[in-house]
Residue frames as a rotation matrix with the C-alpha (Angstrom) as fourth column:
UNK 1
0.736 -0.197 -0.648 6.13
0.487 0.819 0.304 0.68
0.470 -0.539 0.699 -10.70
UNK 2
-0.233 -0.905 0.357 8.70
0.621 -0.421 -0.661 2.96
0.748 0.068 0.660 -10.25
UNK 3
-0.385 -0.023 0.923 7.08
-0.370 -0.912 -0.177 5.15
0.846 -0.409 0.342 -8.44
UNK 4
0.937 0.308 -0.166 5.35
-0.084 0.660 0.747 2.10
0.340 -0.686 0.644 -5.84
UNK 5
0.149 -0.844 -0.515 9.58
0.615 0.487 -0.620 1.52
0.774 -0.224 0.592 -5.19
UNK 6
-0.618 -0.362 0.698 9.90
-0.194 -0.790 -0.582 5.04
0.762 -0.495 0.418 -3.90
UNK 7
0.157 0.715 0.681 6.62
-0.666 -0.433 0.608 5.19
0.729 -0.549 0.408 -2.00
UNK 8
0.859 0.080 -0.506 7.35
0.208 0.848 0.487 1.53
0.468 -0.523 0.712 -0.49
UNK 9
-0.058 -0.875 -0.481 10.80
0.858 0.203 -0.473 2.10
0.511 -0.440 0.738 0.34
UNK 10
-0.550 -0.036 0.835 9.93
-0.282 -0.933 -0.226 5.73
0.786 -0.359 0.502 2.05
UNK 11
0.501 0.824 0.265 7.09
-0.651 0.157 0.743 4.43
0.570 -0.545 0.615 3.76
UNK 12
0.564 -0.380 -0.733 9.53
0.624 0.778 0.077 1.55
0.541 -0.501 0.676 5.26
UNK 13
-0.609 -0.780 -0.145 11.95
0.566 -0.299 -0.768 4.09
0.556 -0.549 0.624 6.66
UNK 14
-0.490 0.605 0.627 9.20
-0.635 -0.741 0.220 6.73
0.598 -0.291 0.747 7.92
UNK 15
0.483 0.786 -0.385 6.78
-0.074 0.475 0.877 3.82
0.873 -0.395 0.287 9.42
UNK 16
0.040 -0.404 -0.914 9.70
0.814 0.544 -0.205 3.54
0.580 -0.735 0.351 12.58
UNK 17
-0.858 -0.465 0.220 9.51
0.319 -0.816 -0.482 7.31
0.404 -0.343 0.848 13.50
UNK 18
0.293 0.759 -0.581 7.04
0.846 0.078 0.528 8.14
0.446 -0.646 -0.619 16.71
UNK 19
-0.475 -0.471 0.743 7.18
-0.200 -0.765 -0.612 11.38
0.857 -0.440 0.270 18.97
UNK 20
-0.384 0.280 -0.880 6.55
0.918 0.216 -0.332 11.25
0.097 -0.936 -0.340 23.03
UNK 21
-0.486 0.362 0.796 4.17
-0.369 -0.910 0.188 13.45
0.792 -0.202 0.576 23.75
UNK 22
0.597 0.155 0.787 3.56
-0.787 -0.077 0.612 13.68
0.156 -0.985 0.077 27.63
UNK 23
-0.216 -0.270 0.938 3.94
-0.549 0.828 0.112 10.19
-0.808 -0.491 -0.327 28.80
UNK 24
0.668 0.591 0.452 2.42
0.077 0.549 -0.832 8.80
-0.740 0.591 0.321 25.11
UNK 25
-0.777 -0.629 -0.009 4.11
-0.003 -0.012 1.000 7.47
-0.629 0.777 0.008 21.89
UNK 26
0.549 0.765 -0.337 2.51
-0.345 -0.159 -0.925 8.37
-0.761 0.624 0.176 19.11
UNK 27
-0.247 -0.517 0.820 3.44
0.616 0.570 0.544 6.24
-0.749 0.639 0.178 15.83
UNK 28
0.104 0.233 -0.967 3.49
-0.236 -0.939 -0.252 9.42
-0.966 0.255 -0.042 13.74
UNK 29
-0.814 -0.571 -0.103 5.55
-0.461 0.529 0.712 7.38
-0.353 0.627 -0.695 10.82
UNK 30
-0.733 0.349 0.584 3.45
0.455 0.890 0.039 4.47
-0.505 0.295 -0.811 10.96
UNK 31
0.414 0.880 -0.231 0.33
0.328 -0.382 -0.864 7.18
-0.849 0.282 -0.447 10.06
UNK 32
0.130 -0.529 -0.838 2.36
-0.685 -0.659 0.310 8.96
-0.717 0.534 -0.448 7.54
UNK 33
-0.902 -0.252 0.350 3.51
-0.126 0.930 0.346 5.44
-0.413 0.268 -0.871 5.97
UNK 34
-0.800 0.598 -0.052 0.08
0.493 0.605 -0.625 4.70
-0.343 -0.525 -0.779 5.54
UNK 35
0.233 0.592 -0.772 -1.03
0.152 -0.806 -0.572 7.89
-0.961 0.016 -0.277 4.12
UNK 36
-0.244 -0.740 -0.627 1.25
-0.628 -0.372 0.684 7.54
-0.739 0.561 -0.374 1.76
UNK 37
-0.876 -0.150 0.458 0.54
-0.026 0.964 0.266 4.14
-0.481 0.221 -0.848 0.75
UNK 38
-0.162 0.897 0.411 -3.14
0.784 0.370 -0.499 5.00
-0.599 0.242 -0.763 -0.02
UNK 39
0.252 -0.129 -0.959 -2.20
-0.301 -0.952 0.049 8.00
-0.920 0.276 -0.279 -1.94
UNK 40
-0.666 -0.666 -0.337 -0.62
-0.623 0.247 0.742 5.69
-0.411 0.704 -0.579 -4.23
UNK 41
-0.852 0.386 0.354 -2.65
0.319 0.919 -0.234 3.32
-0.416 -0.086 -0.905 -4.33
UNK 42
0.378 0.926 0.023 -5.70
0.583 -0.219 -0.782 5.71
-0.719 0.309 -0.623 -5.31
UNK 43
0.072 -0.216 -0.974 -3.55
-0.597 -0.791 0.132 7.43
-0.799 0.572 -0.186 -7.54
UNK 44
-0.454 -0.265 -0.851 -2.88
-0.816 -0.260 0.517 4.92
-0.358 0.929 -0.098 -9.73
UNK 45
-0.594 0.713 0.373 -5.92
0.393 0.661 -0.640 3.85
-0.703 -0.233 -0.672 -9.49
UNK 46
0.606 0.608 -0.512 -7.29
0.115 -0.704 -0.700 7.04
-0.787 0.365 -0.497 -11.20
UNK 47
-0.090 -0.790 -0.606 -4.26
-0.579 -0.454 0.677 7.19
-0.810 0.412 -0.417 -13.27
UNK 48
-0.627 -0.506 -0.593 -3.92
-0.744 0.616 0.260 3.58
0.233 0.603 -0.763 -15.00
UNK 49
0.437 0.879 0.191 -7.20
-0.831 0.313 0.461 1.73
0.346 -0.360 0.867 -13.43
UNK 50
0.961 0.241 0.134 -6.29
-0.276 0.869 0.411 -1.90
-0.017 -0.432 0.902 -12.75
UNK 51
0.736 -0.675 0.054 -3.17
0.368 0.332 -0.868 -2.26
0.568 0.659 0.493 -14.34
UNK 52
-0.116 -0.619 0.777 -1.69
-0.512 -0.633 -0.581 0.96
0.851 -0.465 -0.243 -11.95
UNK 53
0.722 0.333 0.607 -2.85
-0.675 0.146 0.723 -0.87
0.152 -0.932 0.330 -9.08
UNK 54
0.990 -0.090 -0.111 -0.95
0.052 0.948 -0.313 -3.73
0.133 0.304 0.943 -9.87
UNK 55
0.095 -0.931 0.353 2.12
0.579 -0.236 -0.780 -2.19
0.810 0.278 0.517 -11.06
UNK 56
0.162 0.035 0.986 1.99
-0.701 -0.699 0.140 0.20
0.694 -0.714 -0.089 -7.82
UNK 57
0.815 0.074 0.575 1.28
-0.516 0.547 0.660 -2.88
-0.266 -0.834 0.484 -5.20
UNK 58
0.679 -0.731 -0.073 4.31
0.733 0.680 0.012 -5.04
0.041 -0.062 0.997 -6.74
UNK 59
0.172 -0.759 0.628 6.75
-0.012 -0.639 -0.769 -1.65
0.985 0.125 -0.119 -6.67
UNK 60
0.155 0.322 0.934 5.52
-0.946 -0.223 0.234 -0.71
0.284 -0.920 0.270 -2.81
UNK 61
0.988 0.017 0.155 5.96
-0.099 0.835 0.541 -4.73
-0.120 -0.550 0.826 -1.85
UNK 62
0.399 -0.916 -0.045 9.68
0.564 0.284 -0.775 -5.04
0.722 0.284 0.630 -3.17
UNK 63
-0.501 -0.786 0.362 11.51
-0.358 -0.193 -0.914 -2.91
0.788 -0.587 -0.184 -0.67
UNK 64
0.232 0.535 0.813 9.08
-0.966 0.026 0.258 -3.89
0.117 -0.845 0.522 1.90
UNK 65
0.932 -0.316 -0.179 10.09
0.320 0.947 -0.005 -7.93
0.172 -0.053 0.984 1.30
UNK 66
0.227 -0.957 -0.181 13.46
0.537 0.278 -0.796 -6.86
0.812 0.083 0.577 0.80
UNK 67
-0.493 -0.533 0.687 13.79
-0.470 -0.501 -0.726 -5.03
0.732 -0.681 -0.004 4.48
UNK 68
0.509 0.641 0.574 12.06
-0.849 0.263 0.459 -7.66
0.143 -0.721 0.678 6.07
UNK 69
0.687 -0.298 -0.663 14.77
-0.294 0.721 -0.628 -9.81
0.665 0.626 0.408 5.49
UNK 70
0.774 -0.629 -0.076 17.39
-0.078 -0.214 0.974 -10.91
-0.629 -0.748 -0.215 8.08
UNK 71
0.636 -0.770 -0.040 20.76
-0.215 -0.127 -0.968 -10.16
0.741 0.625 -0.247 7.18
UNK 72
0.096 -0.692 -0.715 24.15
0.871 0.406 -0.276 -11.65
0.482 -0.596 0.642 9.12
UNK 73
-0.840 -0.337 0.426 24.58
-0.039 -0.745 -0.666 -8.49
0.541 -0.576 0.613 10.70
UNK 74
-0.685 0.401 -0.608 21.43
0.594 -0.174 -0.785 -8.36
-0.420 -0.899 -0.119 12.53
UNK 75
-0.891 0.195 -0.411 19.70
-0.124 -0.973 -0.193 -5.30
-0.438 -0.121 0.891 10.86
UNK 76
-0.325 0.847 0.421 16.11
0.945 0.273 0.180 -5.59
0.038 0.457 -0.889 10.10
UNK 77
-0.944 0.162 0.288 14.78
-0.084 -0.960 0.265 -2.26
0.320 0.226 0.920 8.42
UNK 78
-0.110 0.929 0.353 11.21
-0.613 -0.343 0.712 -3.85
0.783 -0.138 0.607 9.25
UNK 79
-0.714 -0.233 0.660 11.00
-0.700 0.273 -0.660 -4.63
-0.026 -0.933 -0.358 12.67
UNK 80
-0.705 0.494 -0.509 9.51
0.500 0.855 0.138 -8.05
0.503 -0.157 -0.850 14.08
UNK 81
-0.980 0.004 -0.197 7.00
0.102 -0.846 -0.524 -5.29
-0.169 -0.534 0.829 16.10
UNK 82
0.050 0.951 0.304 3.57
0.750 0.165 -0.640 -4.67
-0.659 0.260 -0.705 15.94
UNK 83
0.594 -0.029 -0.804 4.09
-0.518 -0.778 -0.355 -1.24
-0.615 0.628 -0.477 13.49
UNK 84
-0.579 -0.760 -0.294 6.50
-0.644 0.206 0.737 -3.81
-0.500 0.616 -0.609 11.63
UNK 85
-0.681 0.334 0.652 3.85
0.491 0.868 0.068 -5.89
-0.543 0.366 -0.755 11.06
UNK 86
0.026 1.000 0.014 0.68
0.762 -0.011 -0.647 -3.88
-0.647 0.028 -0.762 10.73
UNK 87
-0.161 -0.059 -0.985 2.32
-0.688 -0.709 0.154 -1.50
-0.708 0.702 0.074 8.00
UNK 88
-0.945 0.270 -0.183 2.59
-0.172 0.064 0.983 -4.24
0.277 0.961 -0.014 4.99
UNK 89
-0.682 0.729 0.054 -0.92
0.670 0.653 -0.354 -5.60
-0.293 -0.205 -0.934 6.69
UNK 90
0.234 0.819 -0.524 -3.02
0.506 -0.563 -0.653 -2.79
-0.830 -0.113 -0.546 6.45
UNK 91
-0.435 -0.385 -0.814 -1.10
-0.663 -0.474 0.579 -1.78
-0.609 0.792 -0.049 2.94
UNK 92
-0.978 0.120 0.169 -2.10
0.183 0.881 0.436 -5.16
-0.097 0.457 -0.884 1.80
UNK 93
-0.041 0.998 -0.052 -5.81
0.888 0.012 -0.460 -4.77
-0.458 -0.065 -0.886 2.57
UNK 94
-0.193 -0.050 -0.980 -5.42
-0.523 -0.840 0.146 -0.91
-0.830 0.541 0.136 0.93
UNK 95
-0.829 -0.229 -0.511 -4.26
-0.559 0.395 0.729 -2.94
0.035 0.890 -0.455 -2.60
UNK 96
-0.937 0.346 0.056 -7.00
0.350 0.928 0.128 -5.28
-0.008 0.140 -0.990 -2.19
UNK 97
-0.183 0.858 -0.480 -9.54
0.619 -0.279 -0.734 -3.04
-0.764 -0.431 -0.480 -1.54
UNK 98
-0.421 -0.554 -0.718 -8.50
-0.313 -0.654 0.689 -0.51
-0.851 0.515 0.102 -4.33
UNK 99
-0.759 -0.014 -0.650 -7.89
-0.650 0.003 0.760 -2.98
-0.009 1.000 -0.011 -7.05
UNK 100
-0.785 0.552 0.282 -10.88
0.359 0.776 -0.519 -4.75
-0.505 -0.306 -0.807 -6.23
UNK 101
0.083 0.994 -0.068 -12.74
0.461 -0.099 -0.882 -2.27
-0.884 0.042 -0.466 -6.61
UNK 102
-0.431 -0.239 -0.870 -10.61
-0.860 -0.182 0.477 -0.79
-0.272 0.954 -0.128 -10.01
UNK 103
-0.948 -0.282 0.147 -11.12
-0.217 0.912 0.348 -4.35
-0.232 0.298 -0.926 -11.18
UNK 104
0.003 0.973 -0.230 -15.28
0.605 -0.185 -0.775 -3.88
-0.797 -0.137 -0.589 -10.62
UNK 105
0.204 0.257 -0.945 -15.43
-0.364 -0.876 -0.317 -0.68
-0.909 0.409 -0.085 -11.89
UNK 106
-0.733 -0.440 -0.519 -13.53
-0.570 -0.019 0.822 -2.39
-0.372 0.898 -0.237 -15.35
UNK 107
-0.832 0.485 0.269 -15.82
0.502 0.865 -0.005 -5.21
-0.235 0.131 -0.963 -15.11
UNK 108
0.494 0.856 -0.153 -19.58
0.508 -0.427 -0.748 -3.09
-0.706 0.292 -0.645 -15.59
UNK 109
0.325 0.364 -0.873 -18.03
-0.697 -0.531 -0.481 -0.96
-0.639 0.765 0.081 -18.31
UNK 110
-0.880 -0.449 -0.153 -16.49
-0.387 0.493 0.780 -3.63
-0.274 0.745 -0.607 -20.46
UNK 111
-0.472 0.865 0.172 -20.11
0.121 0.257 -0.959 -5.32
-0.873 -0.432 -0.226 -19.39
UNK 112
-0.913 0.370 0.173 -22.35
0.022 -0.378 0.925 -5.42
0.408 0.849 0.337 -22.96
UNK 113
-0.749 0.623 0.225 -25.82
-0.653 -0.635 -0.412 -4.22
-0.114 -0.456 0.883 -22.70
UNK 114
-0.462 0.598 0.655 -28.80
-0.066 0.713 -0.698 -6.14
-0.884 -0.366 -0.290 -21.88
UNK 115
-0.843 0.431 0.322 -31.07
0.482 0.340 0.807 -7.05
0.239 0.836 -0.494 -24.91
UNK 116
0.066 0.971 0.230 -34.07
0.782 -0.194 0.593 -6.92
0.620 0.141 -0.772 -23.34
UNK 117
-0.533 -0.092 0.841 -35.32
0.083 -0.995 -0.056 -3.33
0.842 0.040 0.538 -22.04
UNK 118
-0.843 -0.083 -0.532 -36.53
0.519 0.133 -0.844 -2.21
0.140 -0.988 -0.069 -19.09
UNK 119
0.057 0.996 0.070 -39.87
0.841 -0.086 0.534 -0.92
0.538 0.029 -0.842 -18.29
């Protein structure tokens, strides 16, 4: 879980940083963010199967709730934006997709064999 805090709370500061190249913004961050996010996400998959997912997707959501927060001053760390939105979205669907399929994969081996044989 510990390590989902870091990745989430990096990935929140990194997901706002773009470069102009020519006349284009490129959301360099938001890709980076994002890269990150499924790194984790397949890591501790392979690491800790279902369980790492878990513990990974509730680390990586805490700073991401807690900078989506208004605060009397004004500062929101995740903008109201479409790159504010479509980072936890597309992180979400990552975690779901993942531990779905960690969650499968536990299900067929736990799975006893059939009785009857197969021709």
């Amino acid at each position: 879980m510990l390590v989902g805090l870091v990745a989430g709370a990096a990935g929140l500061l990194v997901s706002r940083a773009d470069v102009l190249v020519g006349d284009t913004v490129l959301p360099w961050g938001l890709a980076a963010a994002l890269a990150g996010a499924l790194v984790l996400f397949a890591g501790a998959r392979a690491c800790a199967r279902t369980g790492g997912v878990v513990a990974a997707a509730i680390g990586w959501f805490v700073p991401l709730a807690a900078g989506g927060l208004y605060h009397p001053g004004g500062d929101i760390v995740l903008g109201q934006d479409w790159r504010g939105l479509l980072y936890p979205a597309i992180g979400v669907l990552l975690v779901a997709f993942i531990g779905i399929r960690s969650w499968a994969a536990d299900q067929q081996s736990v799975r006893p064999p059939s009785s009857r044989s197969r021709p």
